[in-house]
MDAnalysis code that builds the backbone (N, CA, C; Angstrom):
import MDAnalysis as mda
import numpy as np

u = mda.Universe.empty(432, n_residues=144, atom_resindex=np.repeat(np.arange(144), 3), trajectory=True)
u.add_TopologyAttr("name", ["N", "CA", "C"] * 144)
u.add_TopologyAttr("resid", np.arange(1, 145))
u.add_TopologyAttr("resname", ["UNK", "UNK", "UNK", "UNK", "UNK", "UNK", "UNK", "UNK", "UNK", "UNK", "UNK", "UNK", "UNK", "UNK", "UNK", "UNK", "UNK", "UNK", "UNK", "UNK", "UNK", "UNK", "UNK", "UNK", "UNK", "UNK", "UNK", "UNK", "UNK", "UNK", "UNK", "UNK", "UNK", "UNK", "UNK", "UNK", "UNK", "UNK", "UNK", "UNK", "UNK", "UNK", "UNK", "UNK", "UNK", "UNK", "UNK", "UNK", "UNK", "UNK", "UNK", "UNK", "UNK", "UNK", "UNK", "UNK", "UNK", "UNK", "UNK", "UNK", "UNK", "UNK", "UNK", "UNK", "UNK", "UNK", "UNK", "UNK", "UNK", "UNK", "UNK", "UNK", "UNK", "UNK", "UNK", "UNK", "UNK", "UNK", "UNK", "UNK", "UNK", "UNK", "UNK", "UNK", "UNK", "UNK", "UNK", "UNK", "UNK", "UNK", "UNK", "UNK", "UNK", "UNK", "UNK", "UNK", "UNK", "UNK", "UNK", "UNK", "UNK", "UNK", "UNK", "UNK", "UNK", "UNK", "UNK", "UNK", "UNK", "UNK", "UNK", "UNK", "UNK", "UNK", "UNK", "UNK", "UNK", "UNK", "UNK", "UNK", "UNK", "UNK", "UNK", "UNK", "UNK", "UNK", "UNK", "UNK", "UNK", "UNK", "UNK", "UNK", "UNK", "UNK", "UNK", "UNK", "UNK", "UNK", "UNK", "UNK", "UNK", "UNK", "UNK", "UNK"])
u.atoms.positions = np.array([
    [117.449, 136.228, 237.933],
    [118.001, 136.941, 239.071],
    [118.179, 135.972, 240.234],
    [119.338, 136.135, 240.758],
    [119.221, 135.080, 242.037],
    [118.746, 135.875, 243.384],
    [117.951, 134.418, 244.077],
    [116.748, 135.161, 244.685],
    [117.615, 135.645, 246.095],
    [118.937, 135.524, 246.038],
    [119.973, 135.765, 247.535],
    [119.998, 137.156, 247.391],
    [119.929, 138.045, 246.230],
    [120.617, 139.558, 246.436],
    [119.477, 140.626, 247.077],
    [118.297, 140.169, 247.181],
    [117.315, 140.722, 247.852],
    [116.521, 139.985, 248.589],
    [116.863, 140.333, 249.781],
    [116.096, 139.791, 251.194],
    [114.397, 139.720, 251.097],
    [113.485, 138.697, 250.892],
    [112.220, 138.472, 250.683],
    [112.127, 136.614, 251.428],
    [110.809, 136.120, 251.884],
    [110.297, 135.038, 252.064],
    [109.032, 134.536, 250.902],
    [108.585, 133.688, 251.699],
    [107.156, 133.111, 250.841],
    [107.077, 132.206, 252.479],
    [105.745, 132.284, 252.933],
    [105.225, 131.011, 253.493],
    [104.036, 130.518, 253.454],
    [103.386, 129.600, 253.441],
    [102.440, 128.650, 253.446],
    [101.863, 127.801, 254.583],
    [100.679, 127.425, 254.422],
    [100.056, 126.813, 255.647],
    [100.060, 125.271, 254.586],
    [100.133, 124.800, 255.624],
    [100.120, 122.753, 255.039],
    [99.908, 121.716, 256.402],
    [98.301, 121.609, 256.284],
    [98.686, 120.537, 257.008],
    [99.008, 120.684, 258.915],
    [98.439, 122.148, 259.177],
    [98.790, 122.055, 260.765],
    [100.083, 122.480, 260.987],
    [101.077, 122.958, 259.573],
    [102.173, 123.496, 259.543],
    [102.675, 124.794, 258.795],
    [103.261, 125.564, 259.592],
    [103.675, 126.409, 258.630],
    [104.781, 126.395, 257.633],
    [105.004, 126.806, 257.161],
    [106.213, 126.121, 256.089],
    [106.921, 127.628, 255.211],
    [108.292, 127.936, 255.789],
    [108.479, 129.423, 255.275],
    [110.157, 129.078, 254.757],
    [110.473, 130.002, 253.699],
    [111.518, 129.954, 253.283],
    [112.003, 131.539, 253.188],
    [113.235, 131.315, 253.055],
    [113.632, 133.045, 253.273],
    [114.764, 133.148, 252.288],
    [115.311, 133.926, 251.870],
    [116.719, 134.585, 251.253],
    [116.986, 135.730, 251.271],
    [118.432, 136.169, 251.606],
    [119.039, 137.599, 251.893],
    [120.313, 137.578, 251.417],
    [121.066, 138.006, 251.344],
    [122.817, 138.576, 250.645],
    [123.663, 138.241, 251.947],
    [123.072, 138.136, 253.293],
    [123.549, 137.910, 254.532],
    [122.923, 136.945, 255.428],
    [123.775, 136.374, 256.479],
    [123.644, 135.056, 257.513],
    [122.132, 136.171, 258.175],
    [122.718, 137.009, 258.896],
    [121.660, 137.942, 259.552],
    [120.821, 138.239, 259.381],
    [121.009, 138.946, 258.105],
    [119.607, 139.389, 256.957],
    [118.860, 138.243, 256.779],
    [118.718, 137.060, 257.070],
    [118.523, 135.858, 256.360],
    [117.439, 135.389, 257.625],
    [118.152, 135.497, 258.688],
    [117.398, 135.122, 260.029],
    [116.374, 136.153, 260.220],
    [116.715, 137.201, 259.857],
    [115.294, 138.169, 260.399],
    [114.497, 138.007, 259.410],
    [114.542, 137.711, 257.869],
    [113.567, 137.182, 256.746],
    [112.840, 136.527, 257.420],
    [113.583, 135.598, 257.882],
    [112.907, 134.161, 258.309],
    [111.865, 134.505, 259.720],
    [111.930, 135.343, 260.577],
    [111.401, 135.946, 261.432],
    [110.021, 136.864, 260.950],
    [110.512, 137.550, 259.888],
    [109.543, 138.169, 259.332],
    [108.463, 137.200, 258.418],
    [108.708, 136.201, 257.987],
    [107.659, 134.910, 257.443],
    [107.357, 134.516, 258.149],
    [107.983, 133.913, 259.868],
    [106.900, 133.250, 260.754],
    [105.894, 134.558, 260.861],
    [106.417, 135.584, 261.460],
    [105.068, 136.448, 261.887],
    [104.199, 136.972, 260.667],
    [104.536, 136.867, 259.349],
    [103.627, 137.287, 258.411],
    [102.580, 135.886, 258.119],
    [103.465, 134.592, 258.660],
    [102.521, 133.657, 258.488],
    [101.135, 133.476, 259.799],
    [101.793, 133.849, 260.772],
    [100.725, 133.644, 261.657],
    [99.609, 134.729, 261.855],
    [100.198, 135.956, 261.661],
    [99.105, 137.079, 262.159],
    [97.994, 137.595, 261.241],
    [97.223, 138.281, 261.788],
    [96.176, 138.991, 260.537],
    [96.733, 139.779, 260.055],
    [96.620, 140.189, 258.733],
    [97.180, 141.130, 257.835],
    [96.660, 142.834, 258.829],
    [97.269, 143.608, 258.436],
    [96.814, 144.643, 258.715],
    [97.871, 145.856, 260.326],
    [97.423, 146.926, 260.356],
    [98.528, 147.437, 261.208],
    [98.791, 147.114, 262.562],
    [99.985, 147.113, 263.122],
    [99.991, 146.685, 264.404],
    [100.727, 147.985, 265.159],
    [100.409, 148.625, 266.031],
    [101.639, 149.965, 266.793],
    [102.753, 149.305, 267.159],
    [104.454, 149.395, 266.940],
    [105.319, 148.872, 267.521],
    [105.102, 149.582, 268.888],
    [105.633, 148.552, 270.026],
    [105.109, 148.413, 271.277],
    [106.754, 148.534, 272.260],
    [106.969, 147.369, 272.815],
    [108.299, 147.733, 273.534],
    [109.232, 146.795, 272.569],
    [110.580, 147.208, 272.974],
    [111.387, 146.599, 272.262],
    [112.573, 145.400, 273.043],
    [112.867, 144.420, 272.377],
    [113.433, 143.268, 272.992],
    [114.666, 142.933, 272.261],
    [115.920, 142.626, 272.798],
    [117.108, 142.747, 272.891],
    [117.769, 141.440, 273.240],
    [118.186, 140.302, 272.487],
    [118.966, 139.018, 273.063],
    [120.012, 138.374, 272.308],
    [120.416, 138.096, 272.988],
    [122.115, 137.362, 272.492],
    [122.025, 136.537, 272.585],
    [122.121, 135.961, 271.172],
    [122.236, 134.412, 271.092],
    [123.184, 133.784, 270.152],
    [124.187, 132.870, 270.657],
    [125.187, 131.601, 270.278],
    [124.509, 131.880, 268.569],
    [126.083, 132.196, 268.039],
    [125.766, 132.507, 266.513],
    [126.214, 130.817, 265.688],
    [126.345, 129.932, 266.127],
    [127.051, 128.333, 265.920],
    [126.697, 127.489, 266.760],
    [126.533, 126.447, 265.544],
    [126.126, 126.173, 264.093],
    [125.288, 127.366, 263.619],
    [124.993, 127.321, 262.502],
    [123.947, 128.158, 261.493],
    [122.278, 127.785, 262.533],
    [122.020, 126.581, 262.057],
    [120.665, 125.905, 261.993],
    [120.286, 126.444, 263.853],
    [121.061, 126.054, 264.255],
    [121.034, 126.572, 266.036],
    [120.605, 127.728, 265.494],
    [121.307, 128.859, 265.628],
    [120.842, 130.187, 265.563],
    [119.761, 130.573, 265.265],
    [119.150, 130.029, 264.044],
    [117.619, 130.013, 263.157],
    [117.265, 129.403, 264.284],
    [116.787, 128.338, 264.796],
    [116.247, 127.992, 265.746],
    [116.001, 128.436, 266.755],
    [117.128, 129.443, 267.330],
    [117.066, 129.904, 268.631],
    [116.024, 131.489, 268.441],
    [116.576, 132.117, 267.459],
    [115.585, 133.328, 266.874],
    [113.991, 133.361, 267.188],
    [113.823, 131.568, 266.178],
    [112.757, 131.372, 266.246],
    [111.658, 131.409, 267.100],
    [112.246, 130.407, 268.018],
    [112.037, 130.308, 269.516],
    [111.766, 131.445, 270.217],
    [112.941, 132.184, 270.407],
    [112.253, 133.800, 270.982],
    [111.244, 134.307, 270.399],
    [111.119, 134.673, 268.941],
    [110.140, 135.328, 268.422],
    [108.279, 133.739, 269.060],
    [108.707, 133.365, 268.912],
    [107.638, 132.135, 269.381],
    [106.994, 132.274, 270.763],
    [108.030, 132.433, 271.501],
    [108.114, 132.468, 272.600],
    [106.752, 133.858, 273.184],
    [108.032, 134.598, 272.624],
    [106.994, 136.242, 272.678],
    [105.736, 136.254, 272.369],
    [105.019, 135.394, 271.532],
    [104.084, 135.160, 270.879],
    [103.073, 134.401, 271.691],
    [103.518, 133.723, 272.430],
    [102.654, 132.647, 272.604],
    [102.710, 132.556, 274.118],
    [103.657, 133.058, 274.939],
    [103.918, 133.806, 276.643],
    [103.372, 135.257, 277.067],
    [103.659, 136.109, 276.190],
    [103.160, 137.144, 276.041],
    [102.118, 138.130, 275.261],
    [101.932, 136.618, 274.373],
    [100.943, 137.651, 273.297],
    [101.374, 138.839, 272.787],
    [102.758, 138.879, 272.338],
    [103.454, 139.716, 271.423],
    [104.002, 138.966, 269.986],
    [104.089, 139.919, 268.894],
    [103.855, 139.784, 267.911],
    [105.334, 140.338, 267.282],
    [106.291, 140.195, 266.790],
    [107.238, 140.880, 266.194],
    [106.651, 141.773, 264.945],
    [106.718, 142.588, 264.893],
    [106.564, 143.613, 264.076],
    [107.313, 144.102, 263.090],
    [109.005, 144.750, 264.094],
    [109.923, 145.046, 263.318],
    [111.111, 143.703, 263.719],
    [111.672, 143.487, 262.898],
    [112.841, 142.968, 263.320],
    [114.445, 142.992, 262.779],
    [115.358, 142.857, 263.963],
    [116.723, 143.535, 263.808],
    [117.874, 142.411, 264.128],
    [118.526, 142.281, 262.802],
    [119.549, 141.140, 263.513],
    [120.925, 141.437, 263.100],
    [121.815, 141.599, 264.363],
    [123.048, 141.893, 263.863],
    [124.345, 140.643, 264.449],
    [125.221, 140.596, 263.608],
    [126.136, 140.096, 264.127],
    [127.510, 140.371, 264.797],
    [127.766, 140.034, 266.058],
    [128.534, 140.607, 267.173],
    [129.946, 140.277, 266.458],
    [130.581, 141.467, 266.103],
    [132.001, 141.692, 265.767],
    [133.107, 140.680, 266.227],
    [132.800, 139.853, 267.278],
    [133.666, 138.515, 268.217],
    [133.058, 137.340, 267.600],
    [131.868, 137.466, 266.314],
    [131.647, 136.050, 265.800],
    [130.945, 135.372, 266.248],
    [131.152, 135.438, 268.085],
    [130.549, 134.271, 268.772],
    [129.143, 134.477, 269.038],
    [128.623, 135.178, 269.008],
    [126.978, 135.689, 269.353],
    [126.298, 136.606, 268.702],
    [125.084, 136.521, 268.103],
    [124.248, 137.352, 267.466],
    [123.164, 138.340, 268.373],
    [123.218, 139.112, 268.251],
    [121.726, 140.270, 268.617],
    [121.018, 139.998, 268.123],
    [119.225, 139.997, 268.434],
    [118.013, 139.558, 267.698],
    [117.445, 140.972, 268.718],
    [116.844, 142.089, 267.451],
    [115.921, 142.589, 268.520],
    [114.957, 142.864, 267.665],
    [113.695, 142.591, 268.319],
    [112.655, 142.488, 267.580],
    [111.689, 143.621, 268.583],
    [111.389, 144.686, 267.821],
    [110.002, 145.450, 268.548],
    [108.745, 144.839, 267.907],
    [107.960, 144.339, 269.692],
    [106.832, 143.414, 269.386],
    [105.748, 144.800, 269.660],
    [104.492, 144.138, 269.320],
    [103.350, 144.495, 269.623],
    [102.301, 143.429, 269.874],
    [101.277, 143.925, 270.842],
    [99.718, 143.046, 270.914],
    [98.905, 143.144, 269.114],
    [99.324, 141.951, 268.637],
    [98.500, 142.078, 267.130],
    [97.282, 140.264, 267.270],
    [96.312, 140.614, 266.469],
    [95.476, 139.207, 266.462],
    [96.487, 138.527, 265.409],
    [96.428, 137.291, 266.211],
    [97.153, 135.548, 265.304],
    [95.752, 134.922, 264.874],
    [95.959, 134.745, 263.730],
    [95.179, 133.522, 263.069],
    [95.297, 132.148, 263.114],
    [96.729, 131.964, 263.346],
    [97.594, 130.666, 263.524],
    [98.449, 130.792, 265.158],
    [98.211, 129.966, 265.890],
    [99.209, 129.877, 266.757],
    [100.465, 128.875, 266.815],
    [101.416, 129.321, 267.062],
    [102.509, 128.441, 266.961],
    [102.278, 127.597, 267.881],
    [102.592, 125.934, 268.031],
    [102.422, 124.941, 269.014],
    [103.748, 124.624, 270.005],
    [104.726, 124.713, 269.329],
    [105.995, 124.263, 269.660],
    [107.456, 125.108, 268.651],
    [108.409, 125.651, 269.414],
    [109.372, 125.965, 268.196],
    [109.927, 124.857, 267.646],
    [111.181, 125.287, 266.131],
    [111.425, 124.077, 265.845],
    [112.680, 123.863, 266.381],
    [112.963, 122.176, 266.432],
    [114.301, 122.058, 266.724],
    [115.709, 122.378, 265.667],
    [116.259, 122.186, 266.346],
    [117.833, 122.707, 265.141],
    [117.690, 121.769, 264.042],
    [117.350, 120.467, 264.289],
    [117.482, 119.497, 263.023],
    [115.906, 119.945, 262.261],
    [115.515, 120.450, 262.585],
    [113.772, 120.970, 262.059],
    [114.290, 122.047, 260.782],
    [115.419, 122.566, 260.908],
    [115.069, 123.954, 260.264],
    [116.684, 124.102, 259.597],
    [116.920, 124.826, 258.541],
    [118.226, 124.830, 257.522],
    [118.401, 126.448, 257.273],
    [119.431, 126.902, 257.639],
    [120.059, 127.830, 257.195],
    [121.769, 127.646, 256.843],
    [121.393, 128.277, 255.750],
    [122.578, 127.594, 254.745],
    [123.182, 128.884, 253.533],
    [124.628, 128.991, 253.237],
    [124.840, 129.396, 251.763],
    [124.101, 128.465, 250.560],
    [123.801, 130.023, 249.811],
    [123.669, 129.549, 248.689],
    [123.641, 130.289, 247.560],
    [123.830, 129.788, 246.481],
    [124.333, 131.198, 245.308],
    [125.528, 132.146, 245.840],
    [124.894, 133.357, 246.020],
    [125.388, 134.494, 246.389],
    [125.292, 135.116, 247.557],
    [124.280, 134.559, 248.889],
    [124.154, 134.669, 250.195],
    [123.447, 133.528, 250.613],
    [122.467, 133.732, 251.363],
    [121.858, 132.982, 252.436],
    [120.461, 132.363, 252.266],
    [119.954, 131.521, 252.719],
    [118.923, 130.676, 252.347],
    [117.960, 129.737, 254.041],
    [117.115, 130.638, 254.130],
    [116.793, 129.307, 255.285],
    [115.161, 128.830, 255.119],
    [115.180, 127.377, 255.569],
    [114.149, 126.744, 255.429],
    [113.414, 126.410, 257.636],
    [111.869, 125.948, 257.334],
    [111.536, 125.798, 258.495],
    [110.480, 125.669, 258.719],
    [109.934, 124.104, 259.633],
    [108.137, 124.126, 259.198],
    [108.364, 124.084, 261.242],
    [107.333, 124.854, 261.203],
    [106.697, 125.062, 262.483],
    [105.260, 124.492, 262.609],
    [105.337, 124.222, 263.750],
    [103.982, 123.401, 263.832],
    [102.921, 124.518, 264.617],
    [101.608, 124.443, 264.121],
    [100.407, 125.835, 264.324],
    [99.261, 125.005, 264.297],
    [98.379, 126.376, 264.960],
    [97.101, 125.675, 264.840],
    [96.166, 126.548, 264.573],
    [95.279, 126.990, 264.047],
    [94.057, 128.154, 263.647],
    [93.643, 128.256, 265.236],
    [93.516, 130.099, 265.595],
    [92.934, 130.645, 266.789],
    [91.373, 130.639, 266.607],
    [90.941, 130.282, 265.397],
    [89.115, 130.550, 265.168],
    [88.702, 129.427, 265.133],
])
């Protein structure tokens, strides 16, 4: 089965890094995977209440930009606010030129904190097979 027709990740700790890969049938679908592996990599397992919800437009070009910029917000939220993405929503703006990222965060415990987002050359979102594919090591550190 190719792993593009259903949207799923895998990530891993290595080394002071997180290390997550994603695939979806879509560019979009693909970025919020990838959103959903940073925060499944950093937080404690278990329930979180979705909390308020967050809304941003961001430059859909290059690919790798976009993943990056996602990232960053969801990072951001995380590590400024001590919010946690929970759910996340990514659509692409009918003009091409800009994507929606909205992610409803919540206050959840991190096990891992993110140190820094990554840069555009840090991280790959790309076709492949039959949709989308992105790669991305973030740099973390254990909260205990």
């Amino acid at each position: 089965m190719d792993q593009t027709t259903q949207p799923s990740h895998r990530v891993r700790i290595e080394e002071g890094h997180l290390v997550l890969d994603a695939w979806a049938p879509g560019r979009a679908a693909c970025v919020a995977e990838a959103l959903h592996a940073l925060t499944a990599g950093v937080r404690w397992p278990g329930a979180a209440v979705p909390g308020e919800q967050i809304t941003e437009s961001l430059q859909a070009e290059p690919d790798a930009d976009l993943l990056a910029q996602a990232m960053d917000l969801a990072i951001r939220r995380m590590t400024t606010f001590g919010q946690v993405p929970v759910d996340v929503e990514v659509a692409e703006h009918p003009d091409g030129t800009t994507t929606l990222v909205m992610l409803m965060v919540a206050h959840a415990e991190l096990r891992y904190l993110p140190t820094q987002s990554p840069a555009a050359e840090d991280v790959v979102l790309a076709r492949a097979g039959g949709g989308w594919c992105c790669h991305a090591v973030v740099d973390v550190q254990p909260t205990a």
